[in-house]
C-alpha positions, 0 to 999 in steps of 0.5 A: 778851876774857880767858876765864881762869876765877878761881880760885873759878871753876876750883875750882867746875870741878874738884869737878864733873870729880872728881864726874862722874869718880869717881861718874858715869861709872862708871854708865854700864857698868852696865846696872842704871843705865839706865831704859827710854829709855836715861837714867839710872834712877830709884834711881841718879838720886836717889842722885846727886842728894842727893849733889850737893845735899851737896857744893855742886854743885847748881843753879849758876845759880839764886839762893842763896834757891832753893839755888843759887849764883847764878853769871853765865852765863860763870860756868856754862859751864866747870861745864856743859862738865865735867858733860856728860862723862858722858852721865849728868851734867847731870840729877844737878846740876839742870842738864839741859833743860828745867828749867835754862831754866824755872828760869832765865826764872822766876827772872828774871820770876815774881812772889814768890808765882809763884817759891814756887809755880812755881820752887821745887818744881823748885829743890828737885829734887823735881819736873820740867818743861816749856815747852809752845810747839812745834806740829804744821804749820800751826802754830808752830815756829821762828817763833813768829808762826805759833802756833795754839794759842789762850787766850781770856779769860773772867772771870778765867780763860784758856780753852787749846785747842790742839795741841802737840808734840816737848814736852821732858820732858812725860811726867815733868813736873809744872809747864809753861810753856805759850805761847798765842795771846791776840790777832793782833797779830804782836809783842804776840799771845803770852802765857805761863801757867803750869799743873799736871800734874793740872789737867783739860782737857790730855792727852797724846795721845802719847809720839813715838818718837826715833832717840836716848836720851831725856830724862825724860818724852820728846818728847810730843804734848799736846792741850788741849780747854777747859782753864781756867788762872787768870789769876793764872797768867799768866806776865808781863803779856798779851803778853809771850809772845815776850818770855819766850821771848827771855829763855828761849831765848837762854840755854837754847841756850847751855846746850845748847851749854856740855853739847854741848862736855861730849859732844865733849870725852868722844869724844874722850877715848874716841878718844885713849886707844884710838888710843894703845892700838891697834896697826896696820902696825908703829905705834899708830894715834895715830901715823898722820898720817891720824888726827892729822888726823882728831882735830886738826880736832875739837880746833880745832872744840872750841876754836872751839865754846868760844870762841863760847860765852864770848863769847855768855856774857859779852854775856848777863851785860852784858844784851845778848840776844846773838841772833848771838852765841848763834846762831854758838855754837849752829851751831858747837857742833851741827855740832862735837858730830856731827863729834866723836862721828863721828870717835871712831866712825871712830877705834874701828872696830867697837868705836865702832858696838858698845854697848862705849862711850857713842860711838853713844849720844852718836851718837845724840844728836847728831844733834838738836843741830843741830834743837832750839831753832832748825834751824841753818838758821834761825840762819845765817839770823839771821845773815844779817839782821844782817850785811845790817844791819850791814855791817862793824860784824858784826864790831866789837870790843865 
């Protein structure tokens, strides 16, 4: 298992450093750069974008034929890791949830014609989206079987009505991929569709209110009453819905755990150059064992998170779904993330709770990590499953 990165690779990764370095980072001490739910604004956004777009740093792992570069998943996860430096940086590469995964599954499974119509407009930056599948109990969260969400067929059209919630990015969004229930059948009773802001009969009843900064277009509430999508925009055959999101989600939560590592990294930057600084009973604070301790831990766990994360990449590239691979990465990254931002806090005293650094942001925000695509419980349950089936060959040398 080598993990050194080639030289083409490791290039890649310096030019994003230097760029999120020199024109991201900087932005976040100026409060002109934040929108109304504490992202990045608008103007400074697409000013970002553009530039990203002219340096060859834009949608890495998407096909050249949709501007990407068209990098391998092990090939991604250094740059993703640099990009999330900044609490600012995934979104100016193209490269932020939830498009990264929709423009992933839909490069991987739409038809020609679905890519020009669907993928395209989101490779391009010009428009966001959505994948529209968690819904208020009874219904479907981390088990999907439980969906109550209905598209019935009628002629050559699917009929939706349903609830969902906590729908990533909703309100910014322009194109969705929407899962609903088209029979009972527990392994083939999904199917997935596409569809637009503008057509009728979905609404979004409302934006839910989060303890952390929130991505674009928030974490919504939609209604659907009767709304009518072409059977044309049905995404892979009647079916194939669970399908779809194995394809999406085993990489997208990798990618939420190549960005968390970013976030834990930049802490604990953030913790080793005040505690070098900061001065305390005759020494610096990096020189008391306590803190050496506090800070020598985060960084094995780093180096741990990173690990995991490689290997899960690397069995992705092979065509392997991965599953308890992706989960161990995505437990130990989640609860990584939390101990980082928590101990840079610690280490800070006063100025880590203030607004004086990104620290309580990233706080905040990390606090889902161990939520989002799949509660860490679920993982450890995955786990379990495999170990019970597996016995010792869990840990067999690939």
């Amino acid at each position: 298992m080598d993990f050194s990165l080639s030289p083409e690779i490791n290039d890649l990764r310096l030019r994003i450093r230097a760029f999120v370095d020199t024109h991201i980072i900087p932005l976040e001490s100026d409060p002109n750069a934040y929108d109304d739910h504490e992202n990045i604004a608008h103007e400074p956004l697409e000013r970002l974008k553009k530039m990203a777009k002219s340096e060859g740093l834009w949608s890495l792992s998407l096909p050249n034929e949709f501007g990407g570069l068209g990098l391998k998943v092990a090939e991604i996860a250094p740059c993703y890791e640099e990009m999330n430096r900044s609490i600012f940086g995934p979104v100016c590469f193209n490269a932020s949830a939830p498009d990264d995964g929709n423009m992933r599954v839909l490069a991987q499974v739409a038809r020609p014609d679905q890519k020009e119509k669907w993928l395209r407009p989101i490779a391009d930056g010009d428009i966001r989206s959505a994948f529209v599948m968690t819904e208020p109990l009874p219904g479907s969260g981390s088990d999907p079987s439980a969906m109550l969400t209905k598209a019935e067929k009628k002629g050559d059209k699917w009929v939706v009505n349903g609830r969902k919630w906590f729908i990533t990015g909703a309100e910014a969004a322009t194109h969705f991929i929407l899962m609903a229930k088209t029979s009972e059948d527990a392994r083939h009773g999904l199917t997935a569709f596409l569809f637009h802001k503008d057509q009728p009969g979905w609404r979004i009843v409302r934006r839910i209110p989060i303890m952390g900064p929130e991505e674009h277009g928030g974490h919504c509430e939609l209604e659907f009453d009767n709304m009518e999508i072409p059977d044309e925009d049905r995404l892979m055959e009647v079916g194939e819905g669970l399908k779809v999101t194995q394809i999406r989600l085993g990489t997208a939560r990798l990618t939420h755990c190549m960005r968390w590592l970013g976030l834990a990294e930049r802490s604990m930057e953030i913790a080793a150059d005040y505690v070098s600084k900061r001065e305390s009973f005759g020494s610096t604070l990096a020189q008391h064992e306590g803190v050496q301790w506090m800070m020598g831990e985060v960084a094995m766990g780093i180096e741990v998170g990173r690990l995991l994360t490689m290997r899960a990449a690397t069995k992705l590239d092979q065509g392997d779904f991965a599953r308890k691979e992706v989960s161990m990465a995505k437990i130990q990254v989640a609860d990584t993330l939390h101990l980082a931002a928590d101990t840079a806090i610690q280490l800070n005293g006063a100025r880590g709770y203030s607004k004086d650094t990104v620290l309580e942001w990233i706080y905040r925000y990390a606090r889902q990590a161990r939520l989002v695509d799949g509660a860490s419980e679920v993982h450890k349950m995955v786990l379990a499953r495999n170990f019970l089936a597996e016995g010792n060959d869990f840990w067999s040398w690939d």
